[in-house]
C-alpha positions in Angstrom: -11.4 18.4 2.7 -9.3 20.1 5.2 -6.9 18.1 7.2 -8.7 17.6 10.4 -11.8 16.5 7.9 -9.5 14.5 6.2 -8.5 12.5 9.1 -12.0 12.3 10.7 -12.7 10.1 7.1 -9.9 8.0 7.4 -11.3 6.9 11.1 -15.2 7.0 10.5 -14.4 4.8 7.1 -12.4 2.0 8.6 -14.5 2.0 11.5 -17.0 0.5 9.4 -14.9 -2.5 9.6 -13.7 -2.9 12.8 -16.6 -2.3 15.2 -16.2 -0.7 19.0 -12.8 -0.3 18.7 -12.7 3.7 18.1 -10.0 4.5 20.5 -7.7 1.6 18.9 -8.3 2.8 15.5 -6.9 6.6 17.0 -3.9 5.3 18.6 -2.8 2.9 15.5 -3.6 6.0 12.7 -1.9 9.0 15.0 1.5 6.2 15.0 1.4 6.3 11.4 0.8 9.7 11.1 4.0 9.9 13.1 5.9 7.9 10.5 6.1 5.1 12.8 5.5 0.8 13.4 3.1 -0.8 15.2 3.0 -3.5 18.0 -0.2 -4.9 18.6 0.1 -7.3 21.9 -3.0 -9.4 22.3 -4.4 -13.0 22.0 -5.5 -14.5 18.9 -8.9 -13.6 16.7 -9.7 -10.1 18.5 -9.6 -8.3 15.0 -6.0 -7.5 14.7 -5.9 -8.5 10.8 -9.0 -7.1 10.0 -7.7 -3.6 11.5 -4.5 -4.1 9.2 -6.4 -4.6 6.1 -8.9 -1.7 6.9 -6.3 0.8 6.9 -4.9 -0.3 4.1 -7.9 -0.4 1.8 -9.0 3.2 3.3 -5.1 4.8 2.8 -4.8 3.2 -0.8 -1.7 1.3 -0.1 -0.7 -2.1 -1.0 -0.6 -4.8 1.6 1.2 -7.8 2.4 0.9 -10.1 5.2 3.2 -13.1 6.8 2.3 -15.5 9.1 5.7 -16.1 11.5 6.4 -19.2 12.1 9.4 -20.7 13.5 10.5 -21.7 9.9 10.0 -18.4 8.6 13.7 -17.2 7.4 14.8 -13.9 7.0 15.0 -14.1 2.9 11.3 -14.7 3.3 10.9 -10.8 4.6 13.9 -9.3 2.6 13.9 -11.1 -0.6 16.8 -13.2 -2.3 19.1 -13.4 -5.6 18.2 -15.7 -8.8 20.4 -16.7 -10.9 18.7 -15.7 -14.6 19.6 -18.6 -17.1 18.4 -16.3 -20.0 20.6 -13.2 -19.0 23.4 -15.3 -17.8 22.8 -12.5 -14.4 21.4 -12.5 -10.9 18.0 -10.6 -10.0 16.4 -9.4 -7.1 13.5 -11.7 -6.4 11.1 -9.6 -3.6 10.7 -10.5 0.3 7.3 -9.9 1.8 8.8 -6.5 3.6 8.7 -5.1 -0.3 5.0 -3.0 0.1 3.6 -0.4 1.6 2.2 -1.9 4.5 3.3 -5.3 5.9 1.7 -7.2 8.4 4.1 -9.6 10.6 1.3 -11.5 12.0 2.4 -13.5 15.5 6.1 -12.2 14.8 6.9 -13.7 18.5 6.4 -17.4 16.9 9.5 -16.6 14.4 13.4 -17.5 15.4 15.5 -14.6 16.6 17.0 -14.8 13.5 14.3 -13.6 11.2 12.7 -11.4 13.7 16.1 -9.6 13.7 15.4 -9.4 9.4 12.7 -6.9 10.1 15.3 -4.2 12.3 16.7 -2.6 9.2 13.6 -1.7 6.6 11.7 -0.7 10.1 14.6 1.5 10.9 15.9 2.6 7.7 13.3 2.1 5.0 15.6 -0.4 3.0 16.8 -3.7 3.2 20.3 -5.3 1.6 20.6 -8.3 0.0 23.8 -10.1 -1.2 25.3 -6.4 -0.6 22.8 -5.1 -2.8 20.2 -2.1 -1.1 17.1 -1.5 -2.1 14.3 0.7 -1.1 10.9 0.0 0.2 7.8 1.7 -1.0 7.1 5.2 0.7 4.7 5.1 3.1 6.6 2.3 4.7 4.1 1.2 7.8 5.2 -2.4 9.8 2.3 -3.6 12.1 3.2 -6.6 14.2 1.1 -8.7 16.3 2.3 -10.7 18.6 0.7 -13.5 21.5 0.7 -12.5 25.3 4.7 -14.0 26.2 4.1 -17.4 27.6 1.8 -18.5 24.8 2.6 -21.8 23.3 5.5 -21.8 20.6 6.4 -17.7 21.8 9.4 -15.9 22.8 9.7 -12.5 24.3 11.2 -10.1 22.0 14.4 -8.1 22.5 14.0 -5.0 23.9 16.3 -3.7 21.0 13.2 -4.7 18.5 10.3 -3.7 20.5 11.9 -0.5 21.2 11.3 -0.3 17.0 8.0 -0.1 17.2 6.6 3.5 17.8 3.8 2.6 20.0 2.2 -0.9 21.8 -1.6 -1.7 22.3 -3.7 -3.8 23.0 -7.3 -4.5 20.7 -9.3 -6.0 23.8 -12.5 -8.3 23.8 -15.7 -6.6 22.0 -18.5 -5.2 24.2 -21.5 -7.5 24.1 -23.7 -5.2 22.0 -20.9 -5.0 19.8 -19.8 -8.4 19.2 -23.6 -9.3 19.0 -23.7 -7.0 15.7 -20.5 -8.9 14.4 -22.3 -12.4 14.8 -25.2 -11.0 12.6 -23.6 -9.0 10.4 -25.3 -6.0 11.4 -23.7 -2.7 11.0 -20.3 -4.2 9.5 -18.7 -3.9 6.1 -15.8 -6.5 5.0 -12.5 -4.9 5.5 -12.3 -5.4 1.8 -15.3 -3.4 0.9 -13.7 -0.3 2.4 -13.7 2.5 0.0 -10.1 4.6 -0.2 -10.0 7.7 1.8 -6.4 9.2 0.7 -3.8 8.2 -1.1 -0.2 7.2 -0.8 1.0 10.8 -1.8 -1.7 12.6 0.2 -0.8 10.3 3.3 3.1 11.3 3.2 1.9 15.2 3.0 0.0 14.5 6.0 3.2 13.5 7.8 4.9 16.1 6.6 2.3 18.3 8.2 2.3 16.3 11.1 6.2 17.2 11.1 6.0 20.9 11.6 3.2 21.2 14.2 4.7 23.6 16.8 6.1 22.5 20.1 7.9 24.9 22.6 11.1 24.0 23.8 9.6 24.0 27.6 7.0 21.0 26.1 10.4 19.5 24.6 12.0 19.7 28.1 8.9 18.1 29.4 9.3 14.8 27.7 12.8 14.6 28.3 12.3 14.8 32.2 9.5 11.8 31.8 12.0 10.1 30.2 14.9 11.1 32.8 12.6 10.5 35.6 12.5 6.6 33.6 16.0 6.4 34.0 16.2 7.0 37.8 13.3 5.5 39.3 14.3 2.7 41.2 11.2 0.3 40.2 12.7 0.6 36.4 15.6 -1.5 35.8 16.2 -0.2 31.4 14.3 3.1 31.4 13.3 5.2 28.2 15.9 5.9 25.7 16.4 8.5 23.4 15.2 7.3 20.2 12.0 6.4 23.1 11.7 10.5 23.8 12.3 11.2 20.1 8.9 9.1 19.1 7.2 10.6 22.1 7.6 13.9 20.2 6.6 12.5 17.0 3.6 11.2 18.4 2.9 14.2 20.5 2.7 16.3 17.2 0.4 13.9 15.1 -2.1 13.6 18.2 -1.9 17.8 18.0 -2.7 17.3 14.1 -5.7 14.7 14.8 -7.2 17.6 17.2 -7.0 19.8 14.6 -4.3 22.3 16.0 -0.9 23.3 14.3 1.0 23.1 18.2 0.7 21.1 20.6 0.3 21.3 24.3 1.2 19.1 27.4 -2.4 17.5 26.8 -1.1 15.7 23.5 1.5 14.5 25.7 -0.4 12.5 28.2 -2.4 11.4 25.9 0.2 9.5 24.0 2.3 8.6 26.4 1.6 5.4 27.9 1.1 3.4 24.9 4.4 5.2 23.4 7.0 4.9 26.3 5.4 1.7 28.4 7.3 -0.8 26.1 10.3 0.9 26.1 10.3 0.5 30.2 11.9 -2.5 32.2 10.6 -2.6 35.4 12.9 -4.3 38.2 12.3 -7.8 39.8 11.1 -6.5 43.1 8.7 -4.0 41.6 7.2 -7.1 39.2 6.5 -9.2 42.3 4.7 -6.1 44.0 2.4 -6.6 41.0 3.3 -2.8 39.3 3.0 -2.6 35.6 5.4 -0.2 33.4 1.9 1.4 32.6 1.5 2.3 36.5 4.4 3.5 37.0 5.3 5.6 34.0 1.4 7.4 35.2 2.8 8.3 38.5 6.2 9.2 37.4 3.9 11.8 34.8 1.9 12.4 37.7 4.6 13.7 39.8 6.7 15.6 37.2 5.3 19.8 37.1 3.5 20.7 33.4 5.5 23.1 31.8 4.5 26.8 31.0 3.8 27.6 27.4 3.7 30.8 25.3 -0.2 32.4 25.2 -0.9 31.6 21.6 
């Protein structure tokens, strides 16, 4: 298979699972193409797990999943230190972040504290304990859900952690015809079922290739004036920052590899930039109470801003 065939399999096979949803399933596969995390922001039983557990079965990697609760600790993600009667030594007993894949499931219900656990292996691919570092498993993908803020037993995250994540969405309610076929059973494989598309290795070369899709400095200049024009709008109090414009470039590329080109054009990014760069916006007080989303500004701000001129191919 070539690599847009490749891809193609990767989404047909884990839609198999997770019905109606074809648009999420892009989104969340062109992040991790893009090396990046995922924030899922949505209410409770609209599939998020499911999705999770798809993509892990279809990309071979192994899979872990907490449940954050307020008692969650930190030592729960990173791991902790045993004291070994038989070796008269300490050893490195594994956190839940160990894996290829881990699911932080309702990560707004957890303290602060632990939430804060997850900012190093989501930045760095490694955690420390007792002064001790230790690598995660490459690929290295964190997909958080979390409730709508204002949920009982939830707290907002910091914008320090959200701005982590390389892209936010939302999974939605099914369409009637489609939850209809989940009721019977119709048309629907268990997540579990799903048969492996890739693997491990072949997903990392895939990134890679993502990587060095070509983008022309007057496309680079593009995303940094969306994310200028963030900084000095005056219905956005904390506008995009630059590890923000650096993901919109990663993502930009990936959505350029899932088309099947080796460049990328202003197309790939509008099409990745609202659920890349809304999260990473704070709008002002005034411009909440006028009812405007980051999503509806961020489109007029791309709205207004000239596309850029690039090379004939």
């Amino acid at each position: 298979m070539n690599t847009k065939e490749m891809i193609d399999s990767i989404l047909a096979e884990t839609g198999k699972a997770v019905l109606g949803k074809e648009e999420v399933l892009r989104r969340i596969l062109c992040a991790i193409l893009a090396g990046g995390h995922i924030l899922i922001d949505d209410i409770p039983g609209v599939g998020k797990t499911t999705i999770a557990v798809s993509f892990t079965h279809v990309l071979g990697l192994d899979y872990k999943r907490m449940q954050f609760t307020p008692d969650v600790l930190p030592s729960d993600i990173t791991g902790f230190s045993m004291y070994d009667k038989g070796s008269g030594t300490f050893r490195y007993v594994p956190g839940s972040a160990m894996t290829n894949f881990f699911l932080a499931d309702e990560i707004n219900r957890a303290s602060p504290k632990t939430q804060s656990a997850l900012l190093e292996v989501m930045q760095e691919g490694r955690l420390t304990v007792d002064g001790k570092t230790y690598a995660v498993p490459q690929p290295f993908i964190v997909m958080a859900t979390q409730n709508p803020f204002g949920s009982s037993g939830t707290q907002e995250l910091p914008e320090s952690q959200t701005d982590r994540f390389m892209i936010r969405i939302t999974v939605g309610y099914p369409a009637r015809e489609d939850e209809i076929h989940i009721l019977s059973g119709e048309s629907r494989n268990p997540a579990e079922s799903l048969t492996p598309v890739i693997s491990p290795a072949q997903l990392l070369a895939l990134r890679e290739e993502a990587s060095r899709i070509h983008v022309e400095d007057s496309l680079y200049g593009y995303m940094v004036d969306i994310a200028r024009a963030t900084r000095n709008h005056p219905d956005i109090r904390l506008g995009v920052s630059p590890r923000g414009t650096m993901c919109l470039a990663s993502m930009t590329k990936a959505h350029a590899l899932m088309e099947g080109r080796t460049y990328a054009t202003p197309d790939d990014v509008m099409a990745v930039a609202s659920y890349t760069l809304s999260h990473r916006i704070s709008l002002s007080g005034d411009a909440r109470y006028a009812g405007k989303t980051a999503e509806s500004v961020l489109s007029d701000i791309i709205s207004s801003l000239p596309l850029p001129s690039l090379k004939e191919e």
